[in-house]
C-alpha positions as CSV (number, residue, x, y, z in Angstrom):
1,X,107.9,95.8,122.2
2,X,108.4,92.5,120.7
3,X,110.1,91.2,123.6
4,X,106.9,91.7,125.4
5,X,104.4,90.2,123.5
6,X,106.4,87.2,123.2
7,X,105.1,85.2,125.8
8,X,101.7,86.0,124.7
9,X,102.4,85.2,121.0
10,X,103.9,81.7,122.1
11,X,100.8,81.2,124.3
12,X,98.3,81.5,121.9
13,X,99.7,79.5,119.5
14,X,100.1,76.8,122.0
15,X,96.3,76.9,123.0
16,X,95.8,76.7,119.5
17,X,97.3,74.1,118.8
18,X,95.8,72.2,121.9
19,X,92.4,73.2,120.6
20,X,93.4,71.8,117.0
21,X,94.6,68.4,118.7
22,X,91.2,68.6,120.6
23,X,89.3,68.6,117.2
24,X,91.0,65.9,116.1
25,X,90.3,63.6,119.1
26,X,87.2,64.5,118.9
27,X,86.8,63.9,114.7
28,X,85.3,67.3,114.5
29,X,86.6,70.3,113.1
30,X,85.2,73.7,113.0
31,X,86.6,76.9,112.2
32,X,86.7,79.3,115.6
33,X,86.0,83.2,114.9
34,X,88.5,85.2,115.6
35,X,87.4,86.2,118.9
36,X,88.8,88.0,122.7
37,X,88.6,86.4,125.8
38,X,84.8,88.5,126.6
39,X,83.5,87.6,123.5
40,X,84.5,83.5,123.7
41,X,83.2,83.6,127.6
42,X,80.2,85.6,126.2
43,X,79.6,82.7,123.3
44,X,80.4,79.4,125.7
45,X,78.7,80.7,129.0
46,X,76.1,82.4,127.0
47,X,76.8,85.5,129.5
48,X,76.5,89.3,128.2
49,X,80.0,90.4,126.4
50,X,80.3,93.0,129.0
51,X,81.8,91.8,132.3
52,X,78.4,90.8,135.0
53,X,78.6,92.4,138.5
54,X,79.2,89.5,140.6
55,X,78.3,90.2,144.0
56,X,79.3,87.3,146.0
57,X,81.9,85.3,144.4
58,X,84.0,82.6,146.3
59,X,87.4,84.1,145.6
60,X,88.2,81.4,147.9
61,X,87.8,79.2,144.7
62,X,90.1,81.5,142.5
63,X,93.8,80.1,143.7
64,X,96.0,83.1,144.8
65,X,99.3,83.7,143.0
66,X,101.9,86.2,144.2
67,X,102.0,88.8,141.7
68,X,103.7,91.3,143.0
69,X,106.5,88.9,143.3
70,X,106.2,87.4,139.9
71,X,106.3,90.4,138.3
72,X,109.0,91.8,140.4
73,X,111.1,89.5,138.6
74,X,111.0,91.3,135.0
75,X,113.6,93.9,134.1
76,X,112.6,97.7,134.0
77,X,109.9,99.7,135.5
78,X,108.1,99.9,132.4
79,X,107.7,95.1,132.1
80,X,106.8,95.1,135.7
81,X,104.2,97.6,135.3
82,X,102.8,95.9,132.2
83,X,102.7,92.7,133.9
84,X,100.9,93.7,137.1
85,X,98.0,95.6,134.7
86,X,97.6,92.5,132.5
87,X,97.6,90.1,135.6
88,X,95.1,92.5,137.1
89,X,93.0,92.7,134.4
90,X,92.7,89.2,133.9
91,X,92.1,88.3,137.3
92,X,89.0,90.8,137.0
93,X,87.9,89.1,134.1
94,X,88.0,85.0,136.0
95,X,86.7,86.6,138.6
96,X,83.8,88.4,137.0
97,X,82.7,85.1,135.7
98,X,83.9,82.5,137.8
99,X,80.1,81.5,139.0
100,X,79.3,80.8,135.5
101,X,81.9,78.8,134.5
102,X,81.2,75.2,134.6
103,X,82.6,72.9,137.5
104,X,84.1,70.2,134.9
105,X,86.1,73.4,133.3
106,X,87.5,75.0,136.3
107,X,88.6,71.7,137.9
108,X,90.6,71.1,134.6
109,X,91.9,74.2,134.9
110,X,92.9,74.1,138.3
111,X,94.7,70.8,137.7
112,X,96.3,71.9,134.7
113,X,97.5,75.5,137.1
114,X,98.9,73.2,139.3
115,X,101.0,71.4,137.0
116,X,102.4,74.2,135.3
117,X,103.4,76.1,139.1
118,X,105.2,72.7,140.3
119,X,107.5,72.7,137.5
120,X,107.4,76.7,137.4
121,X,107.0,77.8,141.0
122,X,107.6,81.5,140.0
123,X,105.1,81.6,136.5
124,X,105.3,85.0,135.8
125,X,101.9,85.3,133.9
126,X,99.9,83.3,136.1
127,X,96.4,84.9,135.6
128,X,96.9,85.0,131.7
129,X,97.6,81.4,131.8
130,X,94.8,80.4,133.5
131,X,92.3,83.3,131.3
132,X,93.8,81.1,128.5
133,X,93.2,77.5,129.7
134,X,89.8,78.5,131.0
135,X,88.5,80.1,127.2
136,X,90.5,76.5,125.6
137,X,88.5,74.2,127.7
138,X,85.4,76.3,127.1
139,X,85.8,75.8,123.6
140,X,87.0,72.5,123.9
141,X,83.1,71.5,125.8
142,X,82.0,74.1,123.2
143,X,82.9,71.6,120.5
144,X,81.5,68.2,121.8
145,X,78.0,70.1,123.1
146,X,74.9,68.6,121.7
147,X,73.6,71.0,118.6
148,X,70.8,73.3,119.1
149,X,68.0,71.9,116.5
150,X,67.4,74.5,113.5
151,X,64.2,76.6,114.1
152,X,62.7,77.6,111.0
């Protein structure tokens, strides 16, 4: 089981760590809730928690990795299946929100997608990696937004 959620443990300390250096730049810190990927899209795109219907989305816009293929190239039945789900899954999940998600964020992410598959052709995760750039840039904007004013 451990040799499964590696990748993902690695990955979310890395876009932690980005997030941290991002406070920094910025000379703001702010502790982040614990919180999944619904919930952070819910509090940046200020979006129900629940995944919206979408009924026309440009999945034109949504780059197309090859899965199957990715995934084809873990060992056992049991790892291939797993990855397919989770890429599934999160593919639902960009896609489900993609109209919302602001222009400046998915060009960054797109760039940074395509910087990662031209040294990584064959990413095996592509889908989680992009989930997990999308909710760091969110939160990165998040934290240089102009505050609300307190309403008493």
């Amino acid at each position: 089981m451990g040799l499964l959620l590696g990748p993902f443990i690695q990955a979310a300390s890395y876009f932690d760590g980005y997030l941290d250096r991002y406070s920094s730049d910025v000379e703001y810190s702010a502790a982040i809730a614990p919180c999944d990927a619904q919930c952070i899209l819910a509090r940046y795109l200020r979006v129900g928690v629940t995944a919206p219907t979408v009924p026309a989305v440009k999945a034109a816009d949504i780059p197309a990795y090859d899965v199957d293929r990715n995934c084809s190239t873990l060992q056992g039945v049991p790892s291939r299946n797993y990855c397919l789900k989770a890429e599934q899954e999160n593919y639902d999940l960009i896609k489900s929100f993609w109209s919302d998600i602001p222009d400046k964020v998915k060009g960054q992410t797109l760039k940074k997608m395509g910087e990662i598959l031209r040294e990584q052709p064959a990413a095996t995760h592509p889908y989680t990696t992009m989930k997990g750039y999308l909710i760091a840039y969110l939160q990165a904007q998040e934290l240089t937004r102009t505050p609300e004013p307190f309403h008493y």
